[in-house]
C-alpha positions in Angstrom: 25.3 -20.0 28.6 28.5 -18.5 27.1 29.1 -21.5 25.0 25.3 -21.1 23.7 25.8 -17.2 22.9 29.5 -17.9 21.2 27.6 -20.8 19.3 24.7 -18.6 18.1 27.1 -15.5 17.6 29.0 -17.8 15.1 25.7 -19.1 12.6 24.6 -15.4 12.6 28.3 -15.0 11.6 28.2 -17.2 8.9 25.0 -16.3 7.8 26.2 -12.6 7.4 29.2 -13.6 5.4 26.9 -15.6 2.8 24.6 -13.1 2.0 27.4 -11.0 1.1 28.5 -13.2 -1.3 25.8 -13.9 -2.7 24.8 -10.9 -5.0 21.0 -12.3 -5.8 20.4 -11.8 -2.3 22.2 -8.4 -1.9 19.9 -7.2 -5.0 16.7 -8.4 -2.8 18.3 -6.8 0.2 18.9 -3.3 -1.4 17.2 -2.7 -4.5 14.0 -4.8 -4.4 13.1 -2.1 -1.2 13.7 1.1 -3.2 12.3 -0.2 -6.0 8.8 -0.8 -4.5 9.0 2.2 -2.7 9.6 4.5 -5.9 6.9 2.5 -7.7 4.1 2.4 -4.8 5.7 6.3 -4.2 5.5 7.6 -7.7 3.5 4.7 -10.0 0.6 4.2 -7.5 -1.9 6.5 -7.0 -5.4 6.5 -6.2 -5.6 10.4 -7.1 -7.0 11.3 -10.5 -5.4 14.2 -12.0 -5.9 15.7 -16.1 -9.0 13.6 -16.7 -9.3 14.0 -20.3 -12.5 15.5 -20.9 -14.2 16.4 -24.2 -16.6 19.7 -24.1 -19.6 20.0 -26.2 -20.8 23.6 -25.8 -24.5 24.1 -27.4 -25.0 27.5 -25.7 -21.5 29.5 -26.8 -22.0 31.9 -24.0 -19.6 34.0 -21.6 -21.2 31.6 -18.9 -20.5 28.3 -20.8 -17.0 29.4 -21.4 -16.4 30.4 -17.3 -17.9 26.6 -16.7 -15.0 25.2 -19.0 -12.7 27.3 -17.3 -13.4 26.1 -13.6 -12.8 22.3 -14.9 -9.7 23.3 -16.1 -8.2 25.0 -14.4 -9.0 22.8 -11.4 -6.5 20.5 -12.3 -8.3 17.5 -12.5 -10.1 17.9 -16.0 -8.2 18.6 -19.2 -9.6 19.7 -22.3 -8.8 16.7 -24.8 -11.2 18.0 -28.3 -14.1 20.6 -28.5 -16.9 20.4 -30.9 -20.8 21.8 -31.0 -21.8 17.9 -31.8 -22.6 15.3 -29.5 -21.8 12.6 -31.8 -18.0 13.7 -31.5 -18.1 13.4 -27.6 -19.5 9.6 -28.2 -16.7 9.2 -30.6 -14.1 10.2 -28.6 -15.4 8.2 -25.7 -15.2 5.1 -27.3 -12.1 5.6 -29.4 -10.3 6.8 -25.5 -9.7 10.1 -26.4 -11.2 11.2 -23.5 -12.2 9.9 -20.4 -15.3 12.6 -19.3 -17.7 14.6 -21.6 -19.1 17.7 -20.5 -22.5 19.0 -22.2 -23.5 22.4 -21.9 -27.3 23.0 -23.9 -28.3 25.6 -24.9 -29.9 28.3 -23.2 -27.4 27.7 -20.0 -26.7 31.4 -19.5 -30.5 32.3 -19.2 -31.0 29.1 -17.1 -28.1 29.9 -14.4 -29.2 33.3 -14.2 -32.8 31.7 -13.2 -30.8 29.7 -10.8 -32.5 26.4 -12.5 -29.5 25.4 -15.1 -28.0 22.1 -15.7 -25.3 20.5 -17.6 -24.7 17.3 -18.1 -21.7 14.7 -17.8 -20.9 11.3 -19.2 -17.7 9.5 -18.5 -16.0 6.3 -19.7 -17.0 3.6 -16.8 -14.3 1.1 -18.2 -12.1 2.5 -15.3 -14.7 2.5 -12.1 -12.3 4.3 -9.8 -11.5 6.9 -12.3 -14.8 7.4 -13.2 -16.2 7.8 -9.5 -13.5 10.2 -8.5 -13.6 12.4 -11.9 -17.4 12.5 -11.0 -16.9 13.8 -7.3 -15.2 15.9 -8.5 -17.3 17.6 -11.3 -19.9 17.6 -8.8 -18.5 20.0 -6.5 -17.1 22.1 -9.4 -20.7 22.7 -10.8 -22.2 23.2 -7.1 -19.7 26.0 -6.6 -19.7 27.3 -10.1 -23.6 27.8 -9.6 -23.2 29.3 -6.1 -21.0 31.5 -7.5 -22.9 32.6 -10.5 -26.6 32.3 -9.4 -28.6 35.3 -9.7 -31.5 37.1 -9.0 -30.7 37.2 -5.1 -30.7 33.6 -4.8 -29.7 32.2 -1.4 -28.3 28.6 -1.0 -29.9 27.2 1.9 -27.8 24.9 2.8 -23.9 24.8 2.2 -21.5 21.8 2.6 -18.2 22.4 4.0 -15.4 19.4 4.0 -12.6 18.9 6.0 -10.4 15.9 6.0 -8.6 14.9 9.1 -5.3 13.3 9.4 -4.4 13.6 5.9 -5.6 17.2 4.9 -4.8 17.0 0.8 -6.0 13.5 0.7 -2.9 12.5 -1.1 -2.9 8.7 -1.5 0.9 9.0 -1.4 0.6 9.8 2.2 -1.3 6.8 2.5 0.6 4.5 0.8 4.4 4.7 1.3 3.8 4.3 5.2 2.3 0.6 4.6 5.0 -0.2 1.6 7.0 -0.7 5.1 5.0 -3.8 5.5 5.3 -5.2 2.0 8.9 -5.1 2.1 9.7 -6.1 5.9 7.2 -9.3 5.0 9.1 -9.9 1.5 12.8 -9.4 2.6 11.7 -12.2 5.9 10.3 -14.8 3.6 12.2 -15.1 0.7 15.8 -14.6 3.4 14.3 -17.2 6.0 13.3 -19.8 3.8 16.0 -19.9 0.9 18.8 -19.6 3.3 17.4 -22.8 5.5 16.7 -24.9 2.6 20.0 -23.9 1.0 22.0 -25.3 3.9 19.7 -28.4 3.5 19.9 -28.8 -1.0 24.2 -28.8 -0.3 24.0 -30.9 2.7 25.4 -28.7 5.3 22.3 -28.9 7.5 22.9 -32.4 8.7 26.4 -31.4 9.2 25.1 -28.5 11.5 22.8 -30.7 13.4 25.5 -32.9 14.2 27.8 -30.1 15.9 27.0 -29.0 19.7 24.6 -26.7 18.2 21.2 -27.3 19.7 18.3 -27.0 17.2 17.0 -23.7 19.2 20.3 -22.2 18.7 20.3 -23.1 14.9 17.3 -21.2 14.7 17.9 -18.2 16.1 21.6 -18.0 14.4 19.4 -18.4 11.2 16.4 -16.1 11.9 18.3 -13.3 13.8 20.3 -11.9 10.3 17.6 -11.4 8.4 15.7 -9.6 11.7 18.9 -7.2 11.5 18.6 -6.8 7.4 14.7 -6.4 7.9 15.0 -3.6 10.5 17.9 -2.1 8.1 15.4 -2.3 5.1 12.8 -0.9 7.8 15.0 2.2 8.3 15.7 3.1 4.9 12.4 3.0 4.1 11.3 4.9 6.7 14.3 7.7 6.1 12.9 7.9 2.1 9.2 8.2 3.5 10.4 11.3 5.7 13.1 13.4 3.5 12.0 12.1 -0.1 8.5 11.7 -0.1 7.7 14.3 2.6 5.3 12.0 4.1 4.3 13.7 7.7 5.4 11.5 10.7 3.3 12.5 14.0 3.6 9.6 15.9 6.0 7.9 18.3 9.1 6.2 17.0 9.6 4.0 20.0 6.0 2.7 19.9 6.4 1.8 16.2 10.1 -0.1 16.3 8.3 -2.4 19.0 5.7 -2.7 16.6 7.7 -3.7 13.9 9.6 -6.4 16.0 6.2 -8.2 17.2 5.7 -8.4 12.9 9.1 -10.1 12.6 8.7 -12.6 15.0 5.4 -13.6 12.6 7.0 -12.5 9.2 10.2 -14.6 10.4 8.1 -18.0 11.9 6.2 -18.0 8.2 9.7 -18.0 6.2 11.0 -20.5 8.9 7.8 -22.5 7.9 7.9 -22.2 4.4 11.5 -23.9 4.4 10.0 -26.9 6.4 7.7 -27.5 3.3 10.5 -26.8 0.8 13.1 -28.9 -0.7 14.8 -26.9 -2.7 15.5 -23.0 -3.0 13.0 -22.8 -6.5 10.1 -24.5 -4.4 11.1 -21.8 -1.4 11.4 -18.9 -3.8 7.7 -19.9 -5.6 6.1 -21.2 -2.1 7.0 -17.6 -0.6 5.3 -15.7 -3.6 2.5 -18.1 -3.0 2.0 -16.8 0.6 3.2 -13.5 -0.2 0.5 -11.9 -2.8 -2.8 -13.5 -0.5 -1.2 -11.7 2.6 -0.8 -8.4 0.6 -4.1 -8.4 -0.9 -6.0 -9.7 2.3 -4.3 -7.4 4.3 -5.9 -3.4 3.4 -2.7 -2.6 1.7 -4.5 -2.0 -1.5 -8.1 -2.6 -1.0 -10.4 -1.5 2.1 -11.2 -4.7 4.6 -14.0 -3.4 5.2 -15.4 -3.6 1.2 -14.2 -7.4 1.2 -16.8 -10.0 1.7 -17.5 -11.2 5.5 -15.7 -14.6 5.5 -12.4 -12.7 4.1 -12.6 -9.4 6.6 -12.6 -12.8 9.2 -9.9 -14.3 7.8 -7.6 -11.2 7.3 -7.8 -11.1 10.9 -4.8 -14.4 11.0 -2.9 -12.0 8.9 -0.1 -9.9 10.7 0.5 -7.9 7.9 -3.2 -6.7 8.0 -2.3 -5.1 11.6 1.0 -3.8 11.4 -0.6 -1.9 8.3 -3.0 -0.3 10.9 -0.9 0.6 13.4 2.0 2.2 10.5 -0.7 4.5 9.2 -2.1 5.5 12.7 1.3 5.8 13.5 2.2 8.0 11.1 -0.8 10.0 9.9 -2.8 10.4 13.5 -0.1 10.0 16.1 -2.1 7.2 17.7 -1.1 5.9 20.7 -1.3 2.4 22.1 -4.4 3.2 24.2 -6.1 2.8 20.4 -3.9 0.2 19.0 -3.2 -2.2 21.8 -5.5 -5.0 19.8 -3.4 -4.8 16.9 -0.3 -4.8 19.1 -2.2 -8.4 21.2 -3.0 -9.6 17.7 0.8 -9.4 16.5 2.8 -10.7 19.6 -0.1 -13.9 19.8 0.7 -14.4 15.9 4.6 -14.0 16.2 4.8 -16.5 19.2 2.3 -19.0 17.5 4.2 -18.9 14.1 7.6 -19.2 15.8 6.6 -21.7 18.2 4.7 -23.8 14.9 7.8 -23.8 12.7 10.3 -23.8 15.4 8.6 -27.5 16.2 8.1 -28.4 12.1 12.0 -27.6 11.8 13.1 -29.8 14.4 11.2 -32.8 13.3 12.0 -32.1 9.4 15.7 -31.7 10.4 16.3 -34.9 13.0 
């Protein structure tokens, strides 16, 4: 047993001492983490903000003029041009100049007053999210503008009043730092696992390896357990930036997601391990693990709702662990879930850790005897 550990203590060792040499892999290590975290951080965003918007005012009233005001100063429209023809707001829709075009006829003043006005609002459908967002949002600045202003004694008989839980400002920042986490845990395993197994096998050492009193078991673990450390390093810087730079709010238990984020290992590690049994040389690794990394990312919620995806692929996100280490990292962290609500996700990852593991722990001994 002592012999085994000594034996296993001296791969993880070795593999230690060759990622620090080798500075492509120290740049994965260190920077490719920060980088996607700044990008997905700052970069990506499903809040709209400034929405260049072009006013055509036909009415030139004190009411008009309070109406361009609230979208303003809002801070989600911004005026981009101004003109009493609607032929200018067409131009500047199609030359991009603005993004939204607000119409006031004339006659608004007298209208509100009567509690019967309307205005009316085009926008540039080129950008759908953009467009359905901007247009929420001029819809509740016109409801409350008109509440505001109606006259004659008018009553609204029925008011709407909107609370979000979990994530009060609805900042998609909040939303998405938590699960870049994910991203980087499954693209420091893959790319690690696989090019460091099929480098020992492009210069030959692998044969040497198996020849040695090391048992295939212990090659693998010697192999796999460095770039479990270096994940769960990568894991806490994240998580440190998410906290003190990004001042994403952590209500959840720690504990509950580090055990969490070991079950995902176990399956982000048996995929890499896997990979390198289909690989012959590092460039296949390197291209094979960007071919398994970008379906898992896009099947998995991180940037597009399962539940908007077509039936077959909400089933077949299921057999991706990313998918659930995604929802228990945002419960986690947002609504301080607790494992009574996220025990399936917690099944799902220790069934698709073992199975993985268990797959290319078998491939690996075959490809390498």
């Amino acid at each position: 047993m002592m012999q085994s550990i000594e034996r296993i203590f001296e791969i993880v060792r070795k593999e230690f001492l060759q990622v620090l040499r080798d500075p492509r892999l120290v740049r994965v290590i260190v920077l490719a983490p920060l980088i996607q975290l700044m990008l997905f951080g700052y970069a990506v965003s499903t809040d709209v903000r400034n929405v260049p918007t072009f006013v055509v005012d036909h009415d030139r009233s004190q009411a008009s003029r309070d109406l361009v005001e609230a979208f303003t100063a809002s801070g989600y429209f911004r005026l981009a041009g101004a003109s009493a023809r609607t032929a200018d707001l067409v131009t500047s829709l199609d030359r991009a100049d603005a993004m939204a075009g607000l119409v006031i006829p004339s006659g608004f003043a007298a209208e509100l007053a009567a509690g019967r006005a309307r205005v009316q609002l085009l926008l540039d459908g080129s950008d759908s999210n953009t467009a359905t967002v901007a247009r929420g949002y001029a819809e509740r600045i016109v409801q409350e503008f008109g509440v505001r202003r109606a006259g004659g004694g008018a009553t609204l008989a029925l008011e709407l009043r909107e609370r979000a839980w979990f994530n009060p400002d609805l900042a998609s920042r909040d939303y998405n730092v938590p699960a870049v986490i994910g991203a980087i845990i499954l693209l420091v395993a893959l790319l690690l696992t696989s090019l460091a197994v099929v480098r020992e096998r492009e210069i030959g050492t692998l044969e040497q390896l198996m020849v040695t009193p090391l048992s295939a078991g212990e090659l693998i673990i010697g192999k796999t357990l460095p770039f479990a450390f270096i994940s769960l390093v990568d894991f806490a810087l994240v998580f440190a930036l998410a906290l003190f730079w990004f001042k994403v709010p952590f209500v959840g238990s720690l504990p509950m997601l580090l055990v969490a984020t070991v079950l995902y290992l176990l399956g982000t590690l048996g995929t890499g391990l896997l990979i390198s049994t289909v690989s012959k040389t590092q460039q296949e690794a390197f291209m094979t693990s960007f071919l398994v990394f970008m379906p898992l990312l896009l099947l998995s919620g991180f940037m597009f709702p399962v539940a908007s995806m077509p039936r077959v692929f909400q089933w077949l996100t299921l057999a991706n662990p990313l998918r659930h280490y995604l929802e228990i990292v945002r419960a986690v962290f947002l609504k301080g879930a607790g494992l009574e609500a996220l025990w399936p996700q917690f099944l799902y990852l220790l069934a698709m850790g073992i199975g993985l593991l268990w797959f290319a722990s078998t491939r690996f001994r075959k490809t390498a005897s």
